[in-house]
N, C-alpha and C positions, 0 to 999 in steps of 0.2 A: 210699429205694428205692421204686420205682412200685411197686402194689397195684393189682390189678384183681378186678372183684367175682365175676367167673369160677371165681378161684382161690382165692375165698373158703370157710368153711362154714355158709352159707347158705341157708335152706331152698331147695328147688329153685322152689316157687311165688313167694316173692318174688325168689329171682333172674330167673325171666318176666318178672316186673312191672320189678325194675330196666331188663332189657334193653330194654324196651318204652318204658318213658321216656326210653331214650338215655344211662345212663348206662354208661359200662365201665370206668372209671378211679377208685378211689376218692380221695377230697379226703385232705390229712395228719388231720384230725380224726377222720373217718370210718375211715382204716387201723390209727389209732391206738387210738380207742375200742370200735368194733365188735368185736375178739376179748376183749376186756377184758368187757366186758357179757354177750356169749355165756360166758364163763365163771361168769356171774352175781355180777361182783364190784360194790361200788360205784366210780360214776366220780367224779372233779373236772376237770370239763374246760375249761378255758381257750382260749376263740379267738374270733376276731370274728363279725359278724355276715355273711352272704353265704361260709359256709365248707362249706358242706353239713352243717350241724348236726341238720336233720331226720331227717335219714338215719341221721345217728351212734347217735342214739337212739331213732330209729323205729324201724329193721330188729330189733334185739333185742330191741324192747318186743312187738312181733307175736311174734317166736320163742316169748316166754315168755305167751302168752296161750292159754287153752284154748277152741277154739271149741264147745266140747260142754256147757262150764259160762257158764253166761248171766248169771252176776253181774259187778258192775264187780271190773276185777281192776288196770287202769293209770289214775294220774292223769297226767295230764302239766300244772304250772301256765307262764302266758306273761301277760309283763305287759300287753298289750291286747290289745282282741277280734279285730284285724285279723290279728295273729299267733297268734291262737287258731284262726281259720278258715283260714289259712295252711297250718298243721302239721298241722292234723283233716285238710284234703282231701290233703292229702303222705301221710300213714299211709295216708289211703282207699287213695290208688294204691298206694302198695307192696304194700296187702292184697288188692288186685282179685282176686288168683286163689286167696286165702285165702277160702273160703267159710264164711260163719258168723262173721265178725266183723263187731260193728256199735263204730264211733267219731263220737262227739259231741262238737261244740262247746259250752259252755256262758259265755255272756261279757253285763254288764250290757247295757239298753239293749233290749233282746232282751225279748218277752212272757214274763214264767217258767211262767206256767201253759202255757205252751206247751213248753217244754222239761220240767215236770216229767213232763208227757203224753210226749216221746220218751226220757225216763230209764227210765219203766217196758217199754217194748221193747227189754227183752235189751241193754242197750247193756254192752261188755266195758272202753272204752277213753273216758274221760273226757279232751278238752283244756278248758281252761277259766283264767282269770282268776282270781286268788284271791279275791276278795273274791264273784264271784259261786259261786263253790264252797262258800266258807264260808255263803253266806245256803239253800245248798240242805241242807248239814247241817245246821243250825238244824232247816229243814223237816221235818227227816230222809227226804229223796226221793233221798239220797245214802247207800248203805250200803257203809260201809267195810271189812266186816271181811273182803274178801276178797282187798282189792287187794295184790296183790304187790310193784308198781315204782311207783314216782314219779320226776317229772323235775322240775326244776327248767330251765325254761328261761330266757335272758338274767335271772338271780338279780340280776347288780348293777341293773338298771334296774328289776325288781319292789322292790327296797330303795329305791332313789331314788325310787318314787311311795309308800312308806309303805306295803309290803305285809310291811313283815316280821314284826308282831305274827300278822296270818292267816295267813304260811305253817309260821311256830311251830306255830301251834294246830291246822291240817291235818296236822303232820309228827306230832302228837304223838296224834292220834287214829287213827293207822293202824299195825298192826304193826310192831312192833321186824326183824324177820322179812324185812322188804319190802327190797328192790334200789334205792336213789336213785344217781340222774344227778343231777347237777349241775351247768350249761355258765354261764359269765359270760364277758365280755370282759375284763374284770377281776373282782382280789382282793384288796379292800380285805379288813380285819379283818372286817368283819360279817359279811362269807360265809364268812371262816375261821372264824369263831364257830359258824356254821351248819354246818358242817360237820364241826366237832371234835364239835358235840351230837348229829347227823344222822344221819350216818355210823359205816359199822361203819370200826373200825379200822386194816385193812388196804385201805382204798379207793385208787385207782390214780390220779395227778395225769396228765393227759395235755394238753400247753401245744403250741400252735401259734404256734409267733412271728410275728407280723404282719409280711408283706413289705413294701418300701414297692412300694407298686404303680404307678409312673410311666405317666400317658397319654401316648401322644405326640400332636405335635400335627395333629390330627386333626378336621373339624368331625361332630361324633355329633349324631343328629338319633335320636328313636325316633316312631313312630306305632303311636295305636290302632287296632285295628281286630278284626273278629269273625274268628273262629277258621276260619269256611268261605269267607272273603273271603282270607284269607295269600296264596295262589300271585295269584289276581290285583292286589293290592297291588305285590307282588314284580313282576311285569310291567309294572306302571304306571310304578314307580321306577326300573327298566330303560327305557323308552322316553320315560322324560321328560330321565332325566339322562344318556342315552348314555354309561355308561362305555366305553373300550376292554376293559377285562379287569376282572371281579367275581368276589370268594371270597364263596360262599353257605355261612353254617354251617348245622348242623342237627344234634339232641342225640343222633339215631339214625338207624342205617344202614337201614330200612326209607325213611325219610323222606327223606332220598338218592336211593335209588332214584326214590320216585315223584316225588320233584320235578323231577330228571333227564328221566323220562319226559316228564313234564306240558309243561316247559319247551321240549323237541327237538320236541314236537307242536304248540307255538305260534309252532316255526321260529325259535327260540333255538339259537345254538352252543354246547352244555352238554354237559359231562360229569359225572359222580359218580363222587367218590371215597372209599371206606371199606377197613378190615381185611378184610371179606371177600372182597374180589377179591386176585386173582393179583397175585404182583412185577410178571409180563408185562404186566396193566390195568392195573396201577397205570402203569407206567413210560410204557404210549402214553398213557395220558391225560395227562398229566406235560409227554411230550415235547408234546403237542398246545398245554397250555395255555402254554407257553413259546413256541412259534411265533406264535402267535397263530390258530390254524384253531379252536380250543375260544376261545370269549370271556366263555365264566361256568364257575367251576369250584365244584361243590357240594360238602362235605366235612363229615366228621363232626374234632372237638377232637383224637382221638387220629390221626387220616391224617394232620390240615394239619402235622403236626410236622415232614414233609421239604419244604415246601414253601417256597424261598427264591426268588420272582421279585419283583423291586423295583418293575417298572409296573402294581400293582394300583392301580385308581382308587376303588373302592369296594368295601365289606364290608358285607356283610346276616344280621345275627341274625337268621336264619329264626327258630330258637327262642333263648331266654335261655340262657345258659349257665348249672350247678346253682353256678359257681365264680366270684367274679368276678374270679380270678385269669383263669380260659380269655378273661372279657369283656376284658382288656388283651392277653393274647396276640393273642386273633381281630383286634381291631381295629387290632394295632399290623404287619400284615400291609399296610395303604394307608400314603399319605403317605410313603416312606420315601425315602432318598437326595434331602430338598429336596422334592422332589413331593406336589402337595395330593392329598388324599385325604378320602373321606367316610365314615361308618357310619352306616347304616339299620339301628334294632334295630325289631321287628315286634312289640309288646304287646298281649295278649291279657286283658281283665280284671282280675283282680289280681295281676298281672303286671307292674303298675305300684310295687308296691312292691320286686320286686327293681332296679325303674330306681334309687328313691330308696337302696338300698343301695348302689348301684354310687358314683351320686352321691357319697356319703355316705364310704361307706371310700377312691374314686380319687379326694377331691378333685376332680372334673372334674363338668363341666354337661353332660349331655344333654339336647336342645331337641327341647320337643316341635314336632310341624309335622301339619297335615293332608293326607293322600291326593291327589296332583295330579288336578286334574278333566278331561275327557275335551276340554274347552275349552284347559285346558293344556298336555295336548300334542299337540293341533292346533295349535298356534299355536307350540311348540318347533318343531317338525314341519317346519311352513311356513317358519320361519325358517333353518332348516336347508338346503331345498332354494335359497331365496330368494340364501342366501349362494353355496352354487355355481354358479348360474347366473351371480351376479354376474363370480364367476372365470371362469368362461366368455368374460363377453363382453369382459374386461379382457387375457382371455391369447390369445384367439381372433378375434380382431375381423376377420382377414381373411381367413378362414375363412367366413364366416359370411354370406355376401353371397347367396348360394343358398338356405340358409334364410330368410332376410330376406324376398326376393322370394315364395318359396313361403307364406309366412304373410301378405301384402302380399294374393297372390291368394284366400286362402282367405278373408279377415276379408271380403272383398268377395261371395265366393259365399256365405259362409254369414249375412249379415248380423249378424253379432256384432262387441260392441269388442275390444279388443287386451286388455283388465281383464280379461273374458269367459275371452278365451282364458287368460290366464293364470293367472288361478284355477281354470280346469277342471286343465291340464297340473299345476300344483301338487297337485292334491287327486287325480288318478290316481298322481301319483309316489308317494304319500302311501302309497298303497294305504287295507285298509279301516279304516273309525272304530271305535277303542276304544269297549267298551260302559260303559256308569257304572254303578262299584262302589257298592252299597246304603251309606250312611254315616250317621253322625251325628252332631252336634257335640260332640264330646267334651268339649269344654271348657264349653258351655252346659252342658250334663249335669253335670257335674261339681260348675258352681255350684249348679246345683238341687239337686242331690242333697245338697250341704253343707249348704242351710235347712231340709230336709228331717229331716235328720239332725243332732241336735245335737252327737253323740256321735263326726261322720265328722272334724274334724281332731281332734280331742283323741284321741279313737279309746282315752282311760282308761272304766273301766266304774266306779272306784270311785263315782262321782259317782250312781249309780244303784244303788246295793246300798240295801236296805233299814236296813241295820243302820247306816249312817252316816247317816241320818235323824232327826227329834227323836222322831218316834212309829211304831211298828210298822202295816201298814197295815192291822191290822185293829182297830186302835185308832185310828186314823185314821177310820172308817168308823164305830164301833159312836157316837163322839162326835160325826159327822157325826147318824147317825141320832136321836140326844139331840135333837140342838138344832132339827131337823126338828120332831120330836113337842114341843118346849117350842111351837117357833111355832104350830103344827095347835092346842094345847090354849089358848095365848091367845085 
């Protein structure tokens, strides 16, 4: 049975912040664990990765947080930093209109003197890494005794990198008292182990069966690109690849509207379609984009569900779906009945790892590609008019004897070649020149950024904790300083 967050009991400020993000349909994990946690029980939750698991246990972990009391009250542990910083700024969002919560990242790799500097500002909501959790208790710049909930996120793969002695030793230094989550995609024994010593007794198993999730075939292509560059990107890929008919997703019905807007102002045949308009809207734009008079149709996951027309040529992830069940639905809208079809998803930052999810749980490649240049679809463009002309002179030919002569006389009055004239006539059919969208090579970036980073594939922090080291570093230091003074006094 569908669930929506509407008909949730949900504070009112983060239901804002969900609508704001675009979501209105809750995920099965999400329907399933959310009332469960709001009762403050313990969870066991089983489901993959890409299921909206943030959400399942972010929404309640705010509920149960006091913004008046400024001591840490939620850990939430994740096996690397990447998914540490992931779910820190997913909680931000939901709590946007929660004033007075602060949530922290804490993950190896990272200056500590510098986080220990943002632990002491009121911070409520710890995400973090185990092992660099544990190296702050050490410190004791981590004070436990208030925290209420802990999460355990993706448990089997914090097990698989050897984090299960430190999440022992965090579970056992925080009140019996406290609320654990606990989400795996599986459950081998060890988590059940963890879980019989963890957990209060009456805790709630809530399993999500993994669909098999079939792409069809389809060529997926995603590009980066910066956040205030999207609508012109979306333009580009529209006039480079001329589809006839394009479904544009989008997470929320605000952003419908103004891309709707945006698009019919840059002389696009676009409509938007969401829950909030009338059957009546709904139905003419419907009937519009079925004739063909609408030739991009904008939609929010919960509209596109009456939408059955088989000659869509392309779909554009304006934004990422929270599901990657919605990314096979959206995309399984082209290609269909025999017909090729393409998807354009638009990746914004780290936003790249829900690509790798998608990859990852559909089995299927999306390929990255970069931004057509303004060179390139001039030259589509050209090509374009170059071929109908051609039909022209192939279906017309005796027609055409009158023009002939009238351009015969003019290349003479006007002292220009027949090249001349043709590329002028080309380049007004054209109309005006795409401007060039600001870019940058993603992919050079990308490598730089890897040598830069030693920690960006492996993206484990254990390898930087203090405590897996042969010496403490301030025994490291104080023996550095020894053998300084042996040499000064030789």
């Amino acid at each position: 049975m569908e669930k929506f967050y509407k008909d949730s009991k949900i504070d009112e400020r983060i239901l804002r912040a969900v609508e704001e993000m675009g979501f209105e349909q809750m995920t099965p994990i999400q329907a399933q664990a959310i009332p469960v946690l709001l009762e403050g029980k313990d969870v066991i939750g089983q489901a993959q990765t890409g299921t909206g698991k943030t959400a399942a246990f972010g929404i309640p972990l705010l509920e149960s947080i006091d913004p008046n009391n400024h001591a840490l009250q939620a850990i939430v542990l994740c096996p690397t930093r990447e998914l540490a910083i992931q779910a820190a700024q997913e909680i931000r969002n939901f709590a946007k209109f929660m004033h007075g919560i602060k949530v922290l990242p804490i993950y190896g790799g990272q200056d500590i003197t510098k986080q220990i500097r943002s632990l002491k500002d009121k911070v409520q909501v710890v995400v973090g890494t185990p092992g660099r959790v544990m190296d702050h208790m050490r410190r004791h710049t981590l004070k436990m005794q208030n925290v209420q909930m802990v999460v355990l996120d993706e448990a089997d793969e914090m097990l698989n990198m050897g984090f299960r002695e430190d999440i022992e030793t965090i579970l056992s230094k925080i009140s019996k008292e406290r609320q654990t989550a606990l989400f795996s995609a599986t459950m081998p024994k060890a988590i059940m182990d963890i879980t019989s010593q963890y957990q209060k007794p009456d805790a709630v198993l809530v399993k999500v069966i993994p669909k098999e999730l079939t792409i069809p075939l389809v060529k997926q292509y995603y590009y980066e690109v910066r956040r205030q560059n999207k609508i012109d990107v979306v333009c580009r890929l529209l006039d480079y690849y001329a589809p006839k008919r394009s479904l544009i997703f989008c997470n929320t019905k605000r952003m419908v509207d103004e891309l709707a807007d945006e698009l019919k102002g840059r002389g696009y045949f676009a409509e938007g379609l969401h829950g909030d308009m009338s059957q009546h809207q709904r139905d003419q734009v419907m009937k519009g984009f079925r004739k063909g008079t609408t030739d991009i149709l904008i939609a929010t996951d919960v509209a596109a569900r009456g939408i059955d027309v088989d000659d869509v040529e392309a779909v554009f992830n304006y934004d990422i779906p929270q599901d990657n069940e919605y990314y096979v639905h959206r995309i399984g809208r082209t290609g269909r009945a025999g017909r090729k079809g393409r998807s354009f998803t638009l990746v914004v930052g780290r936003e790249i790892y829900k690509i790798k999810d998608i990859e990852r749980n559909c089995k299927t490649k999306v390929k990255p590609r970069m931004v057509p240049s303004v060179e390139d679809v001039t030259t589509i463009r050209a090509e374009k008019i170059f071929s109908e002309a051609l039909k022209q002179i192939k279906d017309e030919t005796s027609s055409m004897d009158t023009i002939t002569r009238m351009i015969e006389q003019k290349l003479e009055e006007e002292d220009c070649t027949a090249l001349e004239l043709a590329c002028a006539l080309i380049r007004a059919q054209m109309g005006d020149e795409p401007e060039e969208i600001p870019t940058m090579d993603y992919f050079a970036e990308r490598k730089k950024r890897s040598h830069k980073d030693k920690d960006y594939k492996r993206q484990y922090d254990h390898k930087h904790d203090s405590r897996r080291k042969s010496k403490k570093p301030f025994e490291l230091f104080r023996g550095k300083e020894k053998r300084r003074g042996y040499k000064n006094k030789k």
